[in-house]
N, C-alpha and C positions, 0 to 999 in steps of 0.2 A: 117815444114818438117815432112813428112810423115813415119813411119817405118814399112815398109815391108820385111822385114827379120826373121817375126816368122807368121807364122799359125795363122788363124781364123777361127774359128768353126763358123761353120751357121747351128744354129740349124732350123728345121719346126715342127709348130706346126698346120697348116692349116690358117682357117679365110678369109676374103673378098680379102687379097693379092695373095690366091691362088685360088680366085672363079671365076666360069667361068659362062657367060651367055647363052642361044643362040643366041641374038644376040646383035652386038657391040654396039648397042647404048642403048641395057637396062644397065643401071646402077643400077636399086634397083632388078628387076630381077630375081638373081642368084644366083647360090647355091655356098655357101663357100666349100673351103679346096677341092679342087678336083685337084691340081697342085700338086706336088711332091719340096720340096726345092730343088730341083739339076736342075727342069726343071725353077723352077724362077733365077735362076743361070746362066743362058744359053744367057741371055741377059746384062747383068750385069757384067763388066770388075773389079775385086776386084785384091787389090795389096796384093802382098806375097802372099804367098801357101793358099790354101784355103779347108777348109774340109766340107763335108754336112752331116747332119743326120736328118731324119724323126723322131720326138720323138712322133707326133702325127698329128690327120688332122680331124681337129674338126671345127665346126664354134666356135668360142670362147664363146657366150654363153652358149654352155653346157661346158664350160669347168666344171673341178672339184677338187676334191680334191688329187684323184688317179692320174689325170692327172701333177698336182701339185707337189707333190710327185714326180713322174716320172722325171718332168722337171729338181727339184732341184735338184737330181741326178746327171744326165746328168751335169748340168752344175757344181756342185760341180768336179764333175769326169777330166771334160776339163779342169778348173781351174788350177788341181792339177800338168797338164802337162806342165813343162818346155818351151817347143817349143808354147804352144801355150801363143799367146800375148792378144788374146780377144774374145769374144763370140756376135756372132749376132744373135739373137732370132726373127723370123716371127710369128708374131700372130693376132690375130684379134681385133677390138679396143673396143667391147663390154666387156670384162673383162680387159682389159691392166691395168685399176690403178690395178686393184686388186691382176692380177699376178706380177707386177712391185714389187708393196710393197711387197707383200710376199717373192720375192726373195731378194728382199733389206735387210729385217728385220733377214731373215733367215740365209743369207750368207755375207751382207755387202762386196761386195768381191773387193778388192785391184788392178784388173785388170777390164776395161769395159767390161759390161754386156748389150750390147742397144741392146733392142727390136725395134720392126719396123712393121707398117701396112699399112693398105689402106682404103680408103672410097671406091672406085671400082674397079670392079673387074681384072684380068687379062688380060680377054677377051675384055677392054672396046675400044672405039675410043683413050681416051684421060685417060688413067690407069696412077693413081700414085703410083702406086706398084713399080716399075724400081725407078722411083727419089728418091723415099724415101731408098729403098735400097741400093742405089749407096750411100744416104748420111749417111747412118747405118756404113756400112762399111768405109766411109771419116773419121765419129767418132772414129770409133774402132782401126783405125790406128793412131789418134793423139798421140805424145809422152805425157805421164803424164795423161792421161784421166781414169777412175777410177769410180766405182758405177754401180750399176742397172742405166743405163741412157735409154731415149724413145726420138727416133727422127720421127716427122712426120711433113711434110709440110715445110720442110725449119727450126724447131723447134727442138731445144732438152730441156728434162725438166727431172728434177731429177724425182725420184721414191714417194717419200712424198709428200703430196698435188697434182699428179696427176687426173687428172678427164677427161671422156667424157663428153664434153659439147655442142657438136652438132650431131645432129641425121643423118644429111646429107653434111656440107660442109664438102671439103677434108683438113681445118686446124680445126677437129672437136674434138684436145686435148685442155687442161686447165692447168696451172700447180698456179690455182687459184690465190690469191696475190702474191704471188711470182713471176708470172709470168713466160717467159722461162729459163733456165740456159746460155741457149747460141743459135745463129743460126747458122747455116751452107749457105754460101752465094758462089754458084761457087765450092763446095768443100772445103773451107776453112771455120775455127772456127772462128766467133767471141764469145768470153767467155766475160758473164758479174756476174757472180759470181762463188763462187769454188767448187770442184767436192763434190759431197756427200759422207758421208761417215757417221759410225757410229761400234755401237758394233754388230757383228753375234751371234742370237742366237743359230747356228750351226744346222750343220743335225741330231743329234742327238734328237733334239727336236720335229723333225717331220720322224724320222725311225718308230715307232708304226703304226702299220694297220691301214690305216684310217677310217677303220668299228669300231675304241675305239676313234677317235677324239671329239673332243667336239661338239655338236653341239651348234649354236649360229646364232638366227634372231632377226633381223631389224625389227621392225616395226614405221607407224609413227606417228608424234602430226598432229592433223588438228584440224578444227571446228570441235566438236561433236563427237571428239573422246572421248567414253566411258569408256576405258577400257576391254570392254569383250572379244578382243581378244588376250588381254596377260591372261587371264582368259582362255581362251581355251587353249593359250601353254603351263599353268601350269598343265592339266591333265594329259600331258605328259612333264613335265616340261626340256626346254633345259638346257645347262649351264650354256648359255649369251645369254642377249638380248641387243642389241644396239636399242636406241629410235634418231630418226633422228628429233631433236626435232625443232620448229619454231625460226626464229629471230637467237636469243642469245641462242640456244639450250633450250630454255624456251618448257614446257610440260603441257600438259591441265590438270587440277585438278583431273580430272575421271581416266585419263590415267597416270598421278603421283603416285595416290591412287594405282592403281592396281600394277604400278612398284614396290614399295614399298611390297606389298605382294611378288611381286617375290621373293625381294631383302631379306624378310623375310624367305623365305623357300629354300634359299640356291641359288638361281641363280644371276648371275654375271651380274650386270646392268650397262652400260656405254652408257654416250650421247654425239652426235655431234648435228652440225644445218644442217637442210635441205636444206641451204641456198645455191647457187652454188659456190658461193665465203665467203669468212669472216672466222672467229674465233668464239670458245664460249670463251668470256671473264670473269672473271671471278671465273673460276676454277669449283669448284662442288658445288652441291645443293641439297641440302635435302638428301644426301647419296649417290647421281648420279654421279658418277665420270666424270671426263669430257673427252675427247681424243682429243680436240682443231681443230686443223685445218683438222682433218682428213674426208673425205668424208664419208658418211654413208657407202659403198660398203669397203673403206680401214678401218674403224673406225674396222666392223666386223672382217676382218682380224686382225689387232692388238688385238680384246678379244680373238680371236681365239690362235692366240700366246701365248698369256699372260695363256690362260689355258692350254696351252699342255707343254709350258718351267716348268707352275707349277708343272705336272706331272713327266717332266724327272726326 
């Protein structure tokens, strides 16, 4: 049974569910975030009161960090109001684990949080922007549902261990070994494990202008990785570097070496596997801390965290 008796914020953030083509049957196409959330609304029959806000309209790959900021506001802000029961966030799926986790980590918040996209656009013949939406909001209604949750394709899948894992089909999420949390079949839940949930690092951790955040890149192991270009980011040395390492998070000798000097002259080094699915087992190596099942794109977010809470 569904509860529609309190308010839903639907937040917009732009991306491929508000992109429009010129024409209906390009699919790749088209330029993101040109729809307004109130006009993706307009097709889309949501139960209880429903509210809309533009927080941005971006294609998701540039999203940012201001924009980030921005969001967790916004959403801390709704949160805090009585009346409302849940939050649907539209965004685009080129950043999704990243914004997922970050609002996860930052807010853990006790009422659902699902975000919602699309592989094409608004304008298409055959758009799965509307189904996925109708079943964002199915979610956001279930009694007891709770976390940063992402439903796309019939799929919902916690915020950790999310991942883009296809470039083109429309079930082009991962919620890696874990798999999904639950699907949505008809509008109805089947749950096959429990809601996420964990500690908030709160807003306070991320209030500081984001022109004093840390900065923190990725770089990766391959054959013949040298080392000279964590050499080159030591000129201007960042905070953190996350190495998206092979296999088992394993790192090539040259490019160990060089981490090692980071890790010598004050920067914050943590490693995952490049792999699209698995664990680094384990634990740490050689001084490399590990971040386990985290993607290279979430791994960054978590040092990213971990340096600004150290700062609060």
């Amino acid at each position: 049974m569904q509860n529609s008796t309190r308010t839903t914020v639907i937040l917009g953030t732009g991306g491929t569910i508000a992109g429009t083509a010129e024409q209906a049957q390009d699919n790749v196409g088209y330029k993101a975030a040109q729809l307004g959330v109130a006009q993706l609304m307009e097709a889309v029959a949501a139960p209880g009161r429903v509210e809309t806000e533009q927080v941005a309209q971006v294609d998701s790959k540039d999203m940012d960090h201001v924009l980030w900021q921005a969001l967790a506001h916004r959403v801390a802000f709704h949160l805090a109001r009585d009346e409302v029961g849940a939050i649907v966030i539209t965004h685009g799926t080129d950043t999704m684990e990243e914004t997922a986790y970050f609002l996860h980590r930052v807010l853990a918040p006790t009422k659902p949080v699902v975000m919602t996209a699309a592989m094409r656009p608004a304008s298409a013949l055959l758009s799965d922007g509307p189904q996925n939406l109708r079943d964002a909001l199915a979610l956001s209604a279930t009694p007891g549902a709770r976390g940063v949750l992402v439903v796309m394709a019939q799929q919902v899948f916690a915020a950790p261990g999310l991942r883009k894992a296809h470039s083109y089909r429309l079930d082009a999420l991962s919620g890696g070994d874990a798999g999904p949390l639950a699907r949505i079949e008809e509008g109805r839940l089947r749950r096959f494990r429990k809601w996420p949930d964990g500690a908030a690092l709160g807003m306070a951790a991320v209030q500081r202008p984001v022109e004093s955040w840390p900065r923190v890149e990725i770089v990766l192991s391959h054959a013949g990785a040298d080392g000279r270009l964590v050499d080159a980011l030591l000129r201007e040395p960042p905070q953190g570097i996350v190495v998206a390492g092979t296999g088992n998070g394993t790192v090539h000798v040259q490019l160990q070496a060089a981490l090692q000097r980071a890790v010598a002259s004050g920067v914050a080094v943590r490693r995952c596997t490049r792999c699209a699915a698995g664990t680094v087992i384990g634990g740490d190596a050689e001084g490399l801390l590990s971040l386990g099942e985290l993607s290279p794109a979430q791994a960054r977010v978590a040092l990213l965290l971990e340096l600004l809470a150290a700062r609060a």
